[in-house]
VOFI-89566 format. One record per residue (C-alpha): x, y, z. Coordinates in steps of 0.25 Angstrom, whole numbers, plus 2048, in hexadecimal, padded with zeros to 3 digits. Each point is the difference from the previous one (the first is absolute). Layout:
REM VOFI-89566
PAKE, X, Y, Z
...
***
This chain:
REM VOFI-89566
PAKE, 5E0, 4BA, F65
PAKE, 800, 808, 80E
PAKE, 80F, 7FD, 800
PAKE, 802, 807, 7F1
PAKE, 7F8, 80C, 805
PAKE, 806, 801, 80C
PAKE, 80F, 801, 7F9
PAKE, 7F9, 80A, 7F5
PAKE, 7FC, 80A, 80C
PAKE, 80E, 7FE, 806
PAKE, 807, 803, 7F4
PAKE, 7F6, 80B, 7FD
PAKE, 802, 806, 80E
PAKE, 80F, 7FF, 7FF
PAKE, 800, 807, 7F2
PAKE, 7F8, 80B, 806
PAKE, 809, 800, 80B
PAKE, 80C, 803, 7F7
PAKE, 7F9, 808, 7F8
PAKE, 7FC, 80A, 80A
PAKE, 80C, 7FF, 808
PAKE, 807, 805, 7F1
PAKE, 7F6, 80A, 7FE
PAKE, 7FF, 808, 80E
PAKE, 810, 7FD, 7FE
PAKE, 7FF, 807, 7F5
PAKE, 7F5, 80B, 804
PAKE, 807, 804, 80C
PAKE, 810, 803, 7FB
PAKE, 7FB, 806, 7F2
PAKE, 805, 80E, 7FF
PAKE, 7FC, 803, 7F2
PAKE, 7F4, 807, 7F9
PAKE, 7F8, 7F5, 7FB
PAKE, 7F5, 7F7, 804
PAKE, 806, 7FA, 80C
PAKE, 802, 80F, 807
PAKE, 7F3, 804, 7FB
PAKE, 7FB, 7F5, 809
PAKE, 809, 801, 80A
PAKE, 7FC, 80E, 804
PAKE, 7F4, 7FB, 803
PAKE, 805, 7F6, 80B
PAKE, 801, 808, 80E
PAKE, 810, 804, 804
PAKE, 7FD, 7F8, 80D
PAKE, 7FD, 7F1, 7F9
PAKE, 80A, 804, 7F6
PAKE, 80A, 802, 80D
PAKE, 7FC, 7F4, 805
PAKE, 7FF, 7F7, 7F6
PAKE, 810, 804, 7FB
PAKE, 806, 7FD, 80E
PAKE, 7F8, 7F3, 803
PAKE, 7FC, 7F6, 7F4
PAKE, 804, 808, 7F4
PAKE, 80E, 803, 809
PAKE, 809, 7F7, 7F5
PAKE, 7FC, 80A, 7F3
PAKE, 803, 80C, 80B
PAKE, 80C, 7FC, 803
PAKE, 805, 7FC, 7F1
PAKE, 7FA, 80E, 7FC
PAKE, 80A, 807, 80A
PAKE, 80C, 7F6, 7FF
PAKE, 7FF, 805, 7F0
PAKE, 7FE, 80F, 806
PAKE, 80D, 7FE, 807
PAKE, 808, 7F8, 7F5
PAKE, 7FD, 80E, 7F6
PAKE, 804, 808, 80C
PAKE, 80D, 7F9, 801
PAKE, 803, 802, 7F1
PAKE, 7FD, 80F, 802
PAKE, 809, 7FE, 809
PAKE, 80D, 7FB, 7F8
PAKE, 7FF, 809, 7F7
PAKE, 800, 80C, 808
PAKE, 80D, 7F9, 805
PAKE, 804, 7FE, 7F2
PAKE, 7FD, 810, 7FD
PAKE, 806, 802, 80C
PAKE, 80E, 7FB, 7FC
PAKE, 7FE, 806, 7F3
PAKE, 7FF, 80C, 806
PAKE, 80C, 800, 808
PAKE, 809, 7FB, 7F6
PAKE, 7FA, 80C, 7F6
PAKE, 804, 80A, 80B
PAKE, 80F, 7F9, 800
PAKE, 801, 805, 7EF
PAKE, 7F6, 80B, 800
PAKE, 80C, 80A, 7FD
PAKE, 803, 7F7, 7F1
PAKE, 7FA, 7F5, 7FD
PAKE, 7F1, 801, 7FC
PAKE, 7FC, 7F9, 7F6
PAKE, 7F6, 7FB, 7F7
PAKE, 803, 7F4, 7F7
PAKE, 7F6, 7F9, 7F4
PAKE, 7F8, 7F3, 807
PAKE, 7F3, 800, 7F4
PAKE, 803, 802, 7F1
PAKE, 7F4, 7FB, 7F9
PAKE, 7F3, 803, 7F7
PAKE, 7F2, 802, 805
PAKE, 7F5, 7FF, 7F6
PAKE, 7F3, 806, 802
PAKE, 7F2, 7FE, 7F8
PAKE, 807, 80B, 7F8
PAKE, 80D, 801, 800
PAKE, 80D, 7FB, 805
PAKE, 80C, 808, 809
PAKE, 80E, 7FE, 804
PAKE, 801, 800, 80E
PAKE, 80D, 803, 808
PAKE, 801, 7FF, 810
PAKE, 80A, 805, 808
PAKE, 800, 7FA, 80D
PAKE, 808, 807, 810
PAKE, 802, 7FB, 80D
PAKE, 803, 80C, 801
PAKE, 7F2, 805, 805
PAKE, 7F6, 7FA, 80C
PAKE, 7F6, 805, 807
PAKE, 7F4, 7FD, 7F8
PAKE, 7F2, 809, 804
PAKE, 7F9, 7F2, 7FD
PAKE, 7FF, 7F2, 807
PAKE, 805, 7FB, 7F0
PAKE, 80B, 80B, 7FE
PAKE, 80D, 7FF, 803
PAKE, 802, 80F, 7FC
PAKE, 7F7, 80C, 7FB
PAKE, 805, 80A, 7F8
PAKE, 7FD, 80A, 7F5
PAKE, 806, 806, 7F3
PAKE, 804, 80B, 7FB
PAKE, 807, 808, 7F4
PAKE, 80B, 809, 800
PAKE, 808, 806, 7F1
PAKE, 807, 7F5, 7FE
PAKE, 7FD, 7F7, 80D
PAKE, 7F6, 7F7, 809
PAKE, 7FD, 804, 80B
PAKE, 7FD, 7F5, 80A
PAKE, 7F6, 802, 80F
PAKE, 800, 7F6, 80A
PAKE, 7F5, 7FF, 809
PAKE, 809, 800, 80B
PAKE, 806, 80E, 7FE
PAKE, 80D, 7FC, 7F6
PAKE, 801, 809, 7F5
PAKE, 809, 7FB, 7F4
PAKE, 805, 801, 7F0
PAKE, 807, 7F9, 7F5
PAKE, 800, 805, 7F2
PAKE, 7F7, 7FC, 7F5
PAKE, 80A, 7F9, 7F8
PAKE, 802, 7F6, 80B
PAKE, 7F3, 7F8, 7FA
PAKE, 80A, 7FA, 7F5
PAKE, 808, 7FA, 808
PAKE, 7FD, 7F3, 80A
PAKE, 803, 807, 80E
PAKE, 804, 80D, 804
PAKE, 802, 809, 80A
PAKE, 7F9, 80A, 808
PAKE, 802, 80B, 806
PAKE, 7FC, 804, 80D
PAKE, 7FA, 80F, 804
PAKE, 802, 806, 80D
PAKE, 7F5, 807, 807
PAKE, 7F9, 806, 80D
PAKE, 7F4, 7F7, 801
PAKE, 804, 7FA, 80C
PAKE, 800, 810, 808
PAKE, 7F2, 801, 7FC
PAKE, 7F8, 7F3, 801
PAKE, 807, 7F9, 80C
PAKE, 7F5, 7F6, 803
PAKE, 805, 7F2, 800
PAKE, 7F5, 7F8, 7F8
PAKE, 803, 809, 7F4
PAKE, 80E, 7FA, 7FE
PAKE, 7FB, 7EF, 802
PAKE, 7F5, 7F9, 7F9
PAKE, 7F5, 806, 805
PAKE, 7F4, 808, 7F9
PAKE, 807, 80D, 801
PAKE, 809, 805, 7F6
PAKE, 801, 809, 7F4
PAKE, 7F3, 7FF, 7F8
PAKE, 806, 807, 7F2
PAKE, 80B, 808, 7F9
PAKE, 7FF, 80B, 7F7
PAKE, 80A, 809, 7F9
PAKE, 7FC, 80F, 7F9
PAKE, 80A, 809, 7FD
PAKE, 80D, 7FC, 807
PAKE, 7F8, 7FB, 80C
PAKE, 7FF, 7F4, 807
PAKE, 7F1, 7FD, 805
PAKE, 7FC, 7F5, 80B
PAKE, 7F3, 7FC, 807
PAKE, 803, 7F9, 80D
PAKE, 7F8, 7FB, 80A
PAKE, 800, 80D, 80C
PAKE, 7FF, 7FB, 80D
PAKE, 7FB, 810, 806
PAKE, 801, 7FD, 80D
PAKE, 800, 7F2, 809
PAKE, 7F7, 7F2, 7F8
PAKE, 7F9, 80C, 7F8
PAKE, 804, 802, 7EF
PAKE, 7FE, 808, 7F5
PAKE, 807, 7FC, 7F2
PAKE, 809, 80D, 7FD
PAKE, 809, 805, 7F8
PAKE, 80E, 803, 7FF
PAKE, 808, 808, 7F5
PAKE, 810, 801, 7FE
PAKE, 808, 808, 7F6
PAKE, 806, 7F4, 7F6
PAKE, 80F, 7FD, 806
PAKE, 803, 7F3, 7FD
PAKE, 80C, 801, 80D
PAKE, 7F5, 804, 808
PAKE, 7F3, 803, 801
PAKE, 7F9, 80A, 809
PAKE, 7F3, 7FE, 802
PAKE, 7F7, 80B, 807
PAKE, 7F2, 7FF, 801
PAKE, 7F7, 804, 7F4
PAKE, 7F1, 7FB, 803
PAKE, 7FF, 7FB, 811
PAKE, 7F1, 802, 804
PAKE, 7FB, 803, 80E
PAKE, 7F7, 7F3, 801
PAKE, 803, 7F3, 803
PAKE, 7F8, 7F3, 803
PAKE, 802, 7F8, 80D
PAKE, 804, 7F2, 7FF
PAKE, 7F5, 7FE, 80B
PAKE, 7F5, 809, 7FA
PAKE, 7EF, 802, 801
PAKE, 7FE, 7FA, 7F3
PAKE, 805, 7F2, 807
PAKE, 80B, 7FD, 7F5
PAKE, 80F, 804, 7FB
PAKE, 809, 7FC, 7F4
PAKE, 80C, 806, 7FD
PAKE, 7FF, 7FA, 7F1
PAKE, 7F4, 809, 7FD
PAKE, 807, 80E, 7FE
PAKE, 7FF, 801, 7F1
PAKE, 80F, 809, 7FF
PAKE, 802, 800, 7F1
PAKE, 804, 80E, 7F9
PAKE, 7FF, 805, 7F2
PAKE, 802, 80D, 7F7
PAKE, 7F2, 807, 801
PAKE, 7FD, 80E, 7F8
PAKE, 801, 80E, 804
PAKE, 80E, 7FF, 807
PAKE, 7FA, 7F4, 809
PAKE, 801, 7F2, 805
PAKE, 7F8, 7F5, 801
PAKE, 801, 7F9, 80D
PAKE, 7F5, 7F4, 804
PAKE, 7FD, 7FC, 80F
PAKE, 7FC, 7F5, 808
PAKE, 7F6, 7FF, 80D
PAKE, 808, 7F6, 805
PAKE, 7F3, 7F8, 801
PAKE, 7F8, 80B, 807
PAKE, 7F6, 7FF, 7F6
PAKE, 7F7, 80A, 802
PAKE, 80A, 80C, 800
PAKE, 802, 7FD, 7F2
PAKE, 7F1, 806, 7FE
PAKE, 803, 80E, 806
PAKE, 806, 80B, 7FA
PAKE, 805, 804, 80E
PAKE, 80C, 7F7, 7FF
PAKE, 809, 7FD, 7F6
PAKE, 7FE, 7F0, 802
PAKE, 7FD, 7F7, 7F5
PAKE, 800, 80C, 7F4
PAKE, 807, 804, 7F6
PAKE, 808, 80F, 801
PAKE, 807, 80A, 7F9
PAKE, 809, 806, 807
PAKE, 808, 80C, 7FA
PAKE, 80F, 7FF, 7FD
PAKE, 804, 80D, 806
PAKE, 7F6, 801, 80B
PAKE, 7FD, 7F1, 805
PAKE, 7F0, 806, 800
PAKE, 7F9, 7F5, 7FF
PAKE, 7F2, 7FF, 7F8
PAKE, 7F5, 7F3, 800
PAKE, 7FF, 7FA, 7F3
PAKE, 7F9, 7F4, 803
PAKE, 7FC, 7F8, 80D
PAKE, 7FB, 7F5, 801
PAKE, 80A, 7F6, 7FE
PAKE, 807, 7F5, 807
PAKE, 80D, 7FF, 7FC
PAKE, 805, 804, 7F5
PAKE, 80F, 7FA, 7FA
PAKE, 801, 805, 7F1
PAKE, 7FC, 80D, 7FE
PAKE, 803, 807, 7F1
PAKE, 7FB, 80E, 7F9
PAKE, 7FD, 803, 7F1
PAKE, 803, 80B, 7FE
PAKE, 7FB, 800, 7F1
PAKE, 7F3, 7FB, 803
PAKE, 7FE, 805, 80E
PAKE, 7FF, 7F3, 808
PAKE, 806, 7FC, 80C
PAKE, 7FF, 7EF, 802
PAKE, 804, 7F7, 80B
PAKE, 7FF, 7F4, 806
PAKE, 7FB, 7FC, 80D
PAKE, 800, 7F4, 80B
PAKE, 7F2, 7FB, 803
PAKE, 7FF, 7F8, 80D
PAKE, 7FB, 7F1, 7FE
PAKE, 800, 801, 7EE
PAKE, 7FA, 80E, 7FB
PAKE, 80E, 806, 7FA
PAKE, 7FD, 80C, 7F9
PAKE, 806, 807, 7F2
PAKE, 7F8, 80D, 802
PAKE, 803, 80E, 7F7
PAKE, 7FD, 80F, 803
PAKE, 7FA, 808, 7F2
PAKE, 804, 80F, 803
PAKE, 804, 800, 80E
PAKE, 800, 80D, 806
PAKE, 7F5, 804, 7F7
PAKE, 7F7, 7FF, 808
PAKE, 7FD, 7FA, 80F
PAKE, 808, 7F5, 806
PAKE, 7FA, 7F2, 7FB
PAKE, 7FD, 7F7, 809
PAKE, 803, 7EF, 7FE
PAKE, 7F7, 7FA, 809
PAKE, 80B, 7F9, 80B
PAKE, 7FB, 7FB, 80B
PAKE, 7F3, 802, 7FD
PAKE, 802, 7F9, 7F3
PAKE, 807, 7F4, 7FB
PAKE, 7FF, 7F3, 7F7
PAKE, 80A, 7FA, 80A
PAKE, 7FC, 7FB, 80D
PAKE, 805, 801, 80F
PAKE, 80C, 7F5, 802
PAKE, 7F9, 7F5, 807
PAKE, 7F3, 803, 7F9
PAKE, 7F1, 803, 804
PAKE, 802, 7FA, 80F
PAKE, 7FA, 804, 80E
PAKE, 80E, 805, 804
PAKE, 800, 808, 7F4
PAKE, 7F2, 807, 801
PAKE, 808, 80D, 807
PAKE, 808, 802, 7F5
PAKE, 7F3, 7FF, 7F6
PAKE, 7F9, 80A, 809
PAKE, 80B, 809, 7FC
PAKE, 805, 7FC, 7F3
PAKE, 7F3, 7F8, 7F9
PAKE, 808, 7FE, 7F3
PAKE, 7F7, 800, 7F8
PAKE, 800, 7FA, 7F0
PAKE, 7FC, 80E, 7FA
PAKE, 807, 80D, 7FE
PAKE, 7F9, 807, 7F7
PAKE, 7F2, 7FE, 809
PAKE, 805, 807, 80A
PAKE, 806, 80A, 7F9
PAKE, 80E, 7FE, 7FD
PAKE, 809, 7FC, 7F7
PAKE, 801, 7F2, 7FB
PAKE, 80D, 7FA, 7FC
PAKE, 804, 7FF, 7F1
PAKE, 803, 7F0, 806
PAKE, 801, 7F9, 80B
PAKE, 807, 7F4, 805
PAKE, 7F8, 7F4, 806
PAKE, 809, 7F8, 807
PAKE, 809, 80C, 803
PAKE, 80E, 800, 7F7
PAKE, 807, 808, 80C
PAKE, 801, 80A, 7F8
PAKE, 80B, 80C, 7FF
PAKE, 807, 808, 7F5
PAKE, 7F8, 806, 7F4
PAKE, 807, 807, 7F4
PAKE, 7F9, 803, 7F2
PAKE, 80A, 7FA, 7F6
PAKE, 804, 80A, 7F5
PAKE, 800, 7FC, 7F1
PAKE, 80F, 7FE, 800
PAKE, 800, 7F3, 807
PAKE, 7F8, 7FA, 7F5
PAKE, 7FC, 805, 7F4
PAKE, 7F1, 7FA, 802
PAKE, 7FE, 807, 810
PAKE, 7F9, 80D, 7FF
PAKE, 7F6, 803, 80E
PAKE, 808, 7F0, 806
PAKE, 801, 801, 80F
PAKE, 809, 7F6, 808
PAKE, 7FB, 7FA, 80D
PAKE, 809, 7F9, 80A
PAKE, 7FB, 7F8, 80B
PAKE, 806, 7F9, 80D
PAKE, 7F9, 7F6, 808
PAKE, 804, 7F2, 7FE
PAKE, 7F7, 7F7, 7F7
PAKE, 802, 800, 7F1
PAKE, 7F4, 7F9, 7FC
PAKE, 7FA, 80D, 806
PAKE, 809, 80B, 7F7
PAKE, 808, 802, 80C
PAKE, 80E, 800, 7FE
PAKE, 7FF, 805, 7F2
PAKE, 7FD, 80E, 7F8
PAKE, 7F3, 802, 7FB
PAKE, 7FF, 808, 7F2
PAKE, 7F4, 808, 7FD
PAKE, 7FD, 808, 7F3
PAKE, 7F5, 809, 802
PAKE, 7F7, 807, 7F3
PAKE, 806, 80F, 7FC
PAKE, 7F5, 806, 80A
PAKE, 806, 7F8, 80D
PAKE, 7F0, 7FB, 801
PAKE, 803, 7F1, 7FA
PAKE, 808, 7F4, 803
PAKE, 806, 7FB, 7F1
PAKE, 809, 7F6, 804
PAKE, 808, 7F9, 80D
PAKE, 80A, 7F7, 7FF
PAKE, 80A, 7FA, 80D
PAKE, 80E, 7FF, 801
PAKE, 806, 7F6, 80B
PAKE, 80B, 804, 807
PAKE, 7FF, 7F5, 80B
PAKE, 804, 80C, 80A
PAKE, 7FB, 80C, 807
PAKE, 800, 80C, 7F9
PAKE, 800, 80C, 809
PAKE, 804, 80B, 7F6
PAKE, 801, 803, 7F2
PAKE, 807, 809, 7F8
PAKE, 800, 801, 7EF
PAKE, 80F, 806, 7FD
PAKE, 7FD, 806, 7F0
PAKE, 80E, 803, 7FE
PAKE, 803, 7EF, 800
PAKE, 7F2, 7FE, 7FD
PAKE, 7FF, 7F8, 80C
PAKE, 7F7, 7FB, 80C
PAKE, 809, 801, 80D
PAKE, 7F7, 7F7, 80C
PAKE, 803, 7FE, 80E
PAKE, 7FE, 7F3, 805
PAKE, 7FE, 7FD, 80E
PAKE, 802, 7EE, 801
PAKE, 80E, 800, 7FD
PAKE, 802, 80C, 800
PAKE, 805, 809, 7F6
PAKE, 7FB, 807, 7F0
PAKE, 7FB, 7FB, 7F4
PAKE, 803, 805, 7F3
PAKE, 7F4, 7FE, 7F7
PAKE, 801, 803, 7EF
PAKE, 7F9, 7FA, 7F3
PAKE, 809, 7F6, 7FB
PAKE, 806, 805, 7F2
PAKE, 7F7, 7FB, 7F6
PAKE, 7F3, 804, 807
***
């Protein structure tokens, strides 16, 4: 009897053994939000230290080993792109092209699309750890206008979607005279953050480094020249934010950047804080708002603050509404609209003081700082500002918005699209969200998702092919999105 208990207590003390061994194992190299880092946060950094480099130094080690293993992979493909790069600058004079890789159907909830994907190797340089190119669309008469990230500017005509591959041509242009930093021109945060053309002029945002680590996002204009652009600057404030800053943080992909038409002879130009949070609460800055600036003058006015970083950006003009989309931090995307801009005071939307997102790593004691000065909290509305029409919880990484017209489907009437990055489908990433909202813009009717399995930076709806022209950053190149015939 003694023996048989003595064997259960061994076995029982081993278990426990294991178990806890699993658990701290566990407990200690756990890097996401869930129980395990709630619990964590608790445990002081100095057993935490301790117990990684002595007992628990196994899980450590295997922790780091799979650190370096991801690292090593960045690592080859930047080689890859690095060759790719120097082979494109060996035919950049004649051969860039873009040849068919995806011909198939997507079916929705509601209805089914043709989808047609044009794939280059053309471009690199991608503005994401997951993007092998950034780039943005735009359209000309009887051409598409085609962006990089990276500061190539090209065309091909819109007749080129029949075919299987075609050609593009390449736009000469002074870029490299006026933003001569080196990051701009690699995979790196910095970049051009939109393009626009109005009236024979070419329109880009691009990340402004003012003087040494401290940026602005800008604006350049050229008249349209497709042998060479000449860009001069439009819209080039006189403050900047340090990459080394008293707010205590810096992110070059929070510059907002994009551009639209506005009323009254103005555009509509939407800035980041680059993650100095608090400037987007002032009206004596131009950081995290939403501006008009005049077309003749470059005066700018404040239309809304409070914003995080805004990447679609649209006007009514019927109906008076300007909508966008904007990056949460940790969930908490927003679809947010403007009745009657102008009309009266400049609306305020609650960032940071505001969000249904959370800080990326969570309610932690190495996160309290950034609470104290951005407490995120769950309502806008009690603290007297503007609550998004949606929100997204997780985050989508979302980007572009456009409002749909009727032509694309004869059911579509107030139908928003909504493209979104990030990198997990179950999530709606990687996908375009469609929203129908009631006639007065106060409602949400219907949403539907479409998978496109890619990043989606940019979007643009061409009525005269009565197409959706996507630019996707995974493989990279554009998507060609229309209802199938018989829907």
């Amino acid at each position: 009897m003694k023996i048989k208990f003595k064997k259960s207590i061994f076995f029982l003390l081993c278990f426990l053994i294991i178990f806890s061994y699993l658990f701290i194992s566990k407990l200690i190299t756990n890097t996401e939000y869930n129980f395990y880092f709630k619990l964590k946060s608790i445990v002081p950094n100095s057993i935490k230290h301790t117990l990684k480099n002595t007992i628990f130094i196994l899980p450590t080690l295997k922790k780091e080993l799979k650190i370096i293993k991801k690292e090593n992979e960045k690592l080859k493909l930047r080689i890859k792109e690095i060759e790719e790069i120097n082979q494109n600058k060996k035919n950049i004079k004649n051969e860039i092209f873009f040849e068919i890789k995806k011909d198939k159907v997507l079916k929705t909830k509601f209805f089914t699309y043709d989808y047609q994907q044009y794939n280059t190797s053309f471009l690199n340089n991608g503005k994401a750890d997951d993007a092998r190119a950034s780039g943005y669309i735009e359209e000309l008469d009887d051409k598409i206008i085609i962006v990089s990230a990276d500061g190539l500017f090209l065309y091909f005509y819109k007749e080129d979607l029949l075919k299987k591959k075609f050609q593009v041509n390449l736009i000469n242009s002074n870029i490299k005279e006026i933003i001569n930093y080196p990051e701009f021109y690699f995979k790196s945060k910095f970049g051009i953050k939109d393009v626009y053309i109005d009236k024979k002029k070419l329109y880009i945002s691009y990340s402004n480094q003012l003087s040494k680590d401290c940026f602005n996002t800008s604006i350049l204009v050229s008249d349209i020249n497709l042998k060479q652009l000449k860009f001069k600057k439009f819209f080039n404030p006189a403050e900047c934010i340090k990459k080394n800053n008293k707010f205590g943080s810096f992110n070059a992909h929070i510059s907002g950047g994009k551009i639209t038409n506005f009323k009254n002879n103005q555009l509509l130009f939407s800035t980041g804080a680059f993650q100095y949070s608090s400037h987007s609460q002032t009206k004596e800055n131009i950081f995290g708002k939403i501006i008009a600036i005049n077309k003749d003058t470059s005066e700018p006015k404040i239309i809304s603050l409070g914003h995080r970083n805004i990447q679609g950006l649209g006007y009514d003009f019927a109906k008076d509404i300007i909508f966008s989309t904007e990056h949460g931090p940790m969930g908490g995307d927003e679809f947010n609209l403007n009745f009657n801009p102008q009309k009266e005071s400049p609306k305020n939307y609650g960032w940071p003081i505001s969000s249904y997102g959370e800080h990326y790593g969570g309610k932690t004691k190495e996160n309290e700082w950034k609470y104290k000065k951005a407490p995120l909290k769950k309502s806008h509305s009690k603290y007297g500002f503007i609550e998004p029409i949606k929100y997204f919880n997780p985050s989508i990484g979302i980007s572009e918005l456009i409002k749909v017209p009727k032509e694309f489907h004869k059911t579509f009437d107030n139908d928003f699209f909504i493209s979104s990055m990030g990198n997990k489908r179950e999530e709606g990433d990687l996908s375009i969200h469609h929203i129908k909202l009631d006639n007065d813009s106060k409602k949400i009717l219907k949403e539907d998702i479409i998978v496109i399995d890619e990043r989606i930076r940019d979007m643009k709806f061409i009525r005269d092919l009565n197409k959706l022209i996507i630019f996707v950053e995974n493989s990279p190149g554009i998507g060609v999105i229309s209802f199938t015939k018989d829907d």
